[in-house]
C-alpha positions in Angstrom: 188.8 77.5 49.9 189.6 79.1 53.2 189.3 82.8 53.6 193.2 84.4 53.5 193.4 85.8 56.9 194.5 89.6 57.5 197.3 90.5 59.4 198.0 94.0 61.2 201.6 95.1 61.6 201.8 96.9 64.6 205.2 98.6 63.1 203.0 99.4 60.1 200.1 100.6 62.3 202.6 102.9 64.7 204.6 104.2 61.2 201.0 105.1 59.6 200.1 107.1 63.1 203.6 109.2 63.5 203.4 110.0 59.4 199.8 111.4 60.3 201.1 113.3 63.3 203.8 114.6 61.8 201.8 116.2 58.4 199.7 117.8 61.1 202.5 119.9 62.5 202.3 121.5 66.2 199.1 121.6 66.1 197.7 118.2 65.5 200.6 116.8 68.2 198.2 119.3 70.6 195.2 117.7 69.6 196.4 114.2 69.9 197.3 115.3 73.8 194.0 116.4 74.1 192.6 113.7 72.8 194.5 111.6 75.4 193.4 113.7 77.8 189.4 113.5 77.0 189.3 110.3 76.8 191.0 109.9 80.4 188.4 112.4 82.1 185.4 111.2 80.4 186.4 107.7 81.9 186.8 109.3 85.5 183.7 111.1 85.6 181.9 107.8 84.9 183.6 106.4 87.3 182.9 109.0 90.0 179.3 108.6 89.2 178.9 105.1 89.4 180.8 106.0 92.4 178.1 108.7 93.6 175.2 106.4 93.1 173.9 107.9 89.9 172.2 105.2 88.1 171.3 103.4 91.6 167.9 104.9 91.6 168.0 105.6 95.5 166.9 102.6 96.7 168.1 103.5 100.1 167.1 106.6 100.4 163.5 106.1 99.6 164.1 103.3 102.5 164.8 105.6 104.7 162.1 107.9 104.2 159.4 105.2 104.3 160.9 105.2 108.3 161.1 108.7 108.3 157.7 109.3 107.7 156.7 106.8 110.0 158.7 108.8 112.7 161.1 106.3 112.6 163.8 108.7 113.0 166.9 107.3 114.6 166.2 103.9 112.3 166.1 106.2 109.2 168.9 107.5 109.7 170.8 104.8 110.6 169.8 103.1 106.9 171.9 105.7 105.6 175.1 105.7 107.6 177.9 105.2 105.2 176.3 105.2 102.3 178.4 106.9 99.7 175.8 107.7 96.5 174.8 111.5 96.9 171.4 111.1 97.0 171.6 108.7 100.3 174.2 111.3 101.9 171.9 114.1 101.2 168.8 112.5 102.6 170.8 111.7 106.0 172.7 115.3 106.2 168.5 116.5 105.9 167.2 114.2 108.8 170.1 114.9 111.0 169.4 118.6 110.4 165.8 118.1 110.9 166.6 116.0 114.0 168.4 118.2 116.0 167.9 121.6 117.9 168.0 123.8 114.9 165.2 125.7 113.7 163.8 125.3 110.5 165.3 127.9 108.6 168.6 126.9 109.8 168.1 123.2 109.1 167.2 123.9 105.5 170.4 126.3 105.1 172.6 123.6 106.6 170.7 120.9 104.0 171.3 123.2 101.4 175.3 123.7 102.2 175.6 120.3 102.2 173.6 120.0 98.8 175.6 122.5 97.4 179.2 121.0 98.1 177.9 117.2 96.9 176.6 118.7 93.4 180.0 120.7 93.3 182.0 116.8 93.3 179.4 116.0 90.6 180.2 118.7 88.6 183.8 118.0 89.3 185.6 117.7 85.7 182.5 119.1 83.4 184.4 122.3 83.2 187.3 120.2 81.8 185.5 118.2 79.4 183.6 121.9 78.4 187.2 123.5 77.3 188.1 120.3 75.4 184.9 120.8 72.9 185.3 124.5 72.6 189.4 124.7 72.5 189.5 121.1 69.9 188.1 123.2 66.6 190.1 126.2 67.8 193.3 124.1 67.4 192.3 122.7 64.4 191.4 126.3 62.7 195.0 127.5 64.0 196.9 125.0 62.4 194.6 124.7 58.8 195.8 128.4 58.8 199.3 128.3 59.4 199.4 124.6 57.1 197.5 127.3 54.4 199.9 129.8 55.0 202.9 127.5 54.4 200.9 126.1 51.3 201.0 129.9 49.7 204.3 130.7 50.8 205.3 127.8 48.6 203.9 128.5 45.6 204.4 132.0 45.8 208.2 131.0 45.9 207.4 128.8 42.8 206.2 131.2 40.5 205.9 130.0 37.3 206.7 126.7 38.3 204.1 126.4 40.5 202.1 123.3 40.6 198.8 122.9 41.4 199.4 119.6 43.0 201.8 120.6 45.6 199.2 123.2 46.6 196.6 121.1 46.4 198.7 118.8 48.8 199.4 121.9 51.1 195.9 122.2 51.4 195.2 118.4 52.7 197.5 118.4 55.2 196.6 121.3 56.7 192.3 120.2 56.5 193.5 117.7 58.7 193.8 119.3 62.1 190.7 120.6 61.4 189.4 117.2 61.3 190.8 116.4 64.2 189.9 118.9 66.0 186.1 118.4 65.5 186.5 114.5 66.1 188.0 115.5 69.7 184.8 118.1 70.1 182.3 116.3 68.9 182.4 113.3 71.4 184.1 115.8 74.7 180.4 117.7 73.8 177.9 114.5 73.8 179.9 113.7 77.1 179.3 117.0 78.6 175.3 117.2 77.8 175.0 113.7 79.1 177.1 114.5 82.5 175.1 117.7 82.9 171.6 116.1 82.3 172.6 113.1 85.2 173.9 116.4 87.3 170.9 117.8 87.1 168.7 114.8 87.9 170.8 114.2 90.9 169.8 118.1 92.2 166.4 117.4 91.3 166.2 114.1 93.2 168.0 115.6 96.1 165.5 118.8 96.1 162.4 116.5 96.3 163.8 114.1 98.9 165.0 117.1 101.4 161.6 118.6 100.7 159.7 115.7 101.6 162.3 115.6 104.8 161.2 118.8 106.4 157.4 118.4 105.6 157.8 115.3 107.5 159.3 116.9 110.0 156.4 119.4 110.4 154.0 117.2 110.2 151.5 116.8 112.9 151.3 113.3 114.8 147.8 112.2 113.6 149.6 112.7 110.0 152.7 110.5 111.3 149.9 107.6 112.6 148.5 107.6 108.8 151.2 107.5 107.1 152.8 104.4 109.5 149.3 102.5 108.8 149.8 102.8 104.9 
């Protein structure tokens, strides 16, 4: 005998979904949006980081320094020319710093400028998905106390014909926002930790390889010789 095979109505589906909308009120249409909206910047800032090179490892980068410690400096930096991952942009803002006239102190502060506006594009968005986790719940609380509210109202009005079921109902509905509320959090908060702890790799990668940029660039030429010979 052949399994009986399911079928989904997608009128059925799209009915079931307004029905759920609509018990929630005001409040659960906002949550639905901001849903939406979650969803949409969570799948931008992976985007923009497969974009920035965050999972590439910095192949090219470590390239470059190989050259650059082998005073190699024009070839190193021309490994890096338009390379768009931060951690390759980075490491050529450094050696064109270190390459030039400036002095040391103001080679590092232009590194560290630069630094500082390429974390600010990989931060770009956490703030976003950081309101989404703490505003989700807040919506949800707001409208399980106005549904609550418009549960007692009700059977205050009832009296003595009040039924427990029609509170009971009252109370359901209004649960839901909360519910949804926390499922909008919950994942907008795992997104956030995750794109903070690949921020902060990124800074920490960047730090070391602009580090090892300057010491290179101080190094003495016995020290250059060695390190070409390894």
């Amino acid at each position: 005998m052949e399994p009986e095979s399911i079928t989904v109505d997608p009128a059925t589906g799209l009915s079931r979904l307004t029905d759920f909308l609509q018990m929630g009120g005001p409040a659960i249409w906002a949550i639905a949006l901001l849903s939406v909206l979650t969803v949409a910047l969570i799948l931008w800032k992976l985007y923009r980081f497969a974009c920035f090179g965050a999972w590439s490892g910095g192949r090219h980068s470590r390239a470059a320094l190989v050259k650059w410690k082998a005073g190699q400096h024009d070839a190193a930096i021309g490994l890096l020319d338009g390379r768009r991952s931060l951690r390759a942009r980075l490491t050529r803002a450094a050696m064109m710093a270190a390459h030039s006239n400036l002095t040391d102190t103001e080679a590092r502060e232009e590194t560290g400028r630069v630094a500082h506006g390429l974390l600010a594009k990989a931060r770009g968005g956490l703030r976003g998905l950081e309101l989404a986790a703490t505003i989700g719940p807040l919506i949800g609380l707001l409208g399980t106390v106005t549904g609550m509210i418009s549960a007692f109202q009700a059977l205050q009005e009832a009296g003595a014909r009040a039924d427990p079921s029609t509170l009971a109902g009252g109370i359901w509905e209004a649960l839901l926002t909360t519910a949804a509320g926390m499922a909008v959090a919950i994942p907008a908060q795992v997104a956030l930790t995750w794109f903070e702890s690949i921020t902060d790799r990124l800074r920490e990668d960047m730090e070391d390889t602009a580090t090892q940029v300057f010491v290179s660039r101080e190094a003495t030429p016995e020290t250059i010789r060695a390190l070409a010979a390894e």
